[in-house]
N, C-alpha and C positions, 0 to 999 in steps of 0.2 A: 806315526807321523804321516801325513796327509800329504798330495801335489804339493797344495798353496803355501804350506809349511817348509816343505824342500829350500836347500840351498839356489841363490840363483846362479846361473852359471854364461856368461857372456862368451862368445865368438872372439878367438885369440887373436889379439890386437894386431897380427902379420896379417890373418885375414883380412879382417877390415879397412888396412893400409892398401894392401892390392885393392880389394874392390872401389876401395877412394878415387886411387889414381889413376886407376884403369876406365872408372864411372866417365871420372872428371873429364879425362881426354877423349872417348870418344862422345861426351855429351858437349865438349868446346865445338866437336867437329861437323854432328848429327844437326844441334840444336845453338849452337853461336851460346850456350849457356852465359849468361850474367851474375855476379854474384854481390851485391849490393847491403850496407851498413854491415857488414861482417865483425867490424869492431865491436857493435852488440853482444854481439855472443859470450855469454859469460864460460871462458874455457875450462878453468880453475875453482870453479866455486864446486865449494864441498859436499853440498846436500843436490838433492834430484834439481830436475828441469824439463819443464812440461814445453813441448814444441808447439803451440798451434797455427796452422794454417789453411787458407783455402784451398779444396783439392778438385785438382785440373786435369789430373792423368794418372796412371798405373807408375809412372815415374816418379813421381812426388817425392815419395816419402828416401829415394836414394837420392835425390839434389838437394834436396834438404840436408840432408845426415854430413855431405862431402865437406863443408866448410868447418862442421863439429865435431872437436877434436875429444871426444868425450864417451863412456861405454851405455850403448844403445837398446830401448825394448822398443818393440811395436806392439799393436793391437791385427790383429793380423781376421780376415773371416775366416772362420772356424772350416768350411769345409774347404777352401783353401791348402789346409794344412796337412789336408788327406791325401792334395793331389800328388802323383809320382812325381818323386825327384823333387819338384818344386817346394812341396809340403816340406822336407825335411830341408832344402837348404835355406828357406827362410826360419824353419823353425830353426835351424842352428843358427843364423844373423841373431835371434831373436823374440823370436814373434810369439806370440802368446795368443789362443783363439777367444775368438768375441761373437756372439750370440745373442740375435735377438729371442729367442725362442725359449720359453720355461724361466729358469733364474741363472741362462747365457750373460745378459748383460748387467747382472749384480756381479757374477766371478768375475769378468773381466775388469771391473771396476775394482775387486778387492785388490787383483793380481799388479793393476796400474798402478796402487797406492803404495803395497808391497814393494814394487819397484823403485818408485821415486823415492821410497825412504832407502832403499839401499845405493839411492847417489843413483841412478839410472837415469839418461835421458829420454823420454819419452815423449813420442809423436802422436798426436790426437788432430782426427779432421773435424770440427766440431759440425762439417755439415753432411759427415754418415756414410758420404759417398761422391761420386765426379760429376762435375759440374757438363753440361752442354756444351757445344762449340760455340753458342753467343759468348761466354765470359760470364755472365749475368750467376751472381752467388746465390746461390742456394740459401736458405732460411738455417743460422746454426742453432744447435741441441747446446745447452747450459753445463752436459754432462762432463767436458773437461775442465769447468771451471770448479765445481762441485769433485772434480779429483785433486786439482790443485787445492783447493781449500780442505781437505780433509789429510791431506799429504804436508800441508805447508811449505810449497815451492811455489817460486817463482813461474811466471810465462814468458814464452820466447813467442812474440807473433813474427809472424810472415805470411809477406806474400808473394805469390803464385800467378805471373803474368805472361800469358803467352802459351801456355800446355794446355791452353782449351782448345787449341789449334792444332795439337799434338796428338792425343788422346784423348776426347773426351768421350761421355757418355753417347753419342751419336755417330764418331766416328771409330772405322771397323779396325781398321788398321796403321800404327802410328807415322807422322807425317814429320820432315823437317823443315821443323818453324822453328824463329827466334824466342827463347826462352829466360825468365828473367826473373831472380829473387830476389825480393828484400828483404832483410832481419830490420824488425825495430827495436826501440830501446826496451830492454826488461821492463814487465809489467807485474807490478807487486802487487800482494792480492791484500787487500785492507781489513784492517777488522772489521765484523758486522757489527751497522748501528743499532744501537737499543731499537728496539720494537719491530725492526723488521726481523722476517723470517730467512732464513737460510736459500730456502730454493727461491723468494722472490731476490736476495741478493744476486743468487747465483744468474739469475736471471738478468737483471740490470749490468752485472760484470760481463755477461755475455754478448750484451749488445753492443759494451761500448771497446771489447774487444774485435766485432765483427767490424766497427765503425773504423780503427786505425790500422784494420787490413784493406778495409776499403778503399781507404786515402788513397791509395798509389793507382788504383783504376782509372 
């Protein structure tokens, strides 16, 4: 039996509870955090759920997670996962590495789909990496819509206003700024019409998921 084959194995739900509560309060304190349409969230549904949003900062993906009460994987950069100390307690959260290099980003893609079908929620930025301190969104990759459509889950967008001020790609060291999510409504992923092809679907779903993240800019 192979990694990808392996059992998955999630971070015992005490943990995650501390890191919740503990995230939650001093990011109320650091960052005035906001936490906007949270009824979205689907708590209870049975099968996986794909997170997407626009990313702002190294924070992201834990303000994200605090209001979903739900067992969580990331996609984590591969050498990342190397680094001391760090490497192992994210890969305990979680995290799975991802790779552009060789056939990196076909595994991480198998291991995403893996996930979401064992009821996993998982975080995808579909734009690769952190945005600048203008705010101004980065161009997304189709690649988490093409996991959702191969996994048959649902989409959670959100957005990410305010962590460009925080951490972004040009700033060295993080700053406290007002920081602010909103969950939109679940976004079902529709059948594909006769005659088109898969990746230009994936493509059109892509954009018009970038378009109701952008709404709130």
């Amino acid at each position: 039996m192979n990694k990808t084959d392996s059992k998955i194995t999630y971070a015992p739900p005490l943990v995650i509870e501390f890191i919740r509560y503990f995230g939650r309060f001093v990011s109320k304190i650091l960052w005035r955090i906001e936490f906007h349409g949270t009824e979205n969230i689907p708590q209870d549904l049975p099968k996986g759920l794909l997170v997407v949003a626009n990313h702002q900062s190294y924070f992201d993906p834990f303000w994200l997670c605090f209001p979903i009460h739900r067992k969580f994987r990331f996609m984590a950069w591969d050498q990342a996962l190397e680094w001391f100390i760090v490497g192992k307690c994210i890969r305990f959260l979680g995290a799975f590495p991802v790779s552009l290099k060789g056939k990196g980003a076909r595994k991480a893609m198998v291991e995403s789909i893996r996930s979401l079908r064992d009821g996993a929620t998982l975080i995808i930025f579909p734009e690769g990496t952190r945005e600048f301190s203008d705010g101004k969104m980065l161009p997304f990759k189709p690649g988490a819509v093409r996991i959702a459509m191969e996994a048959g889950v649902p989409i959670l967008p959100v957005s990410i206003l305010g962590a460009n001020k925080v951490w972004a790609q040009d700033i060295k060291i993080p700053r406290p700024r007002k920081v602010k999510l909103i969950y939109h409504p679940i976004f079902e992923i529709p059948t594909i019409p006769e005659g088109i092809e898969a990746n230009q679907f994936a493509e059109e779903l892509t954009e018009k998921l970038k378009k109701i993240i952008e709404s709130k800019f």
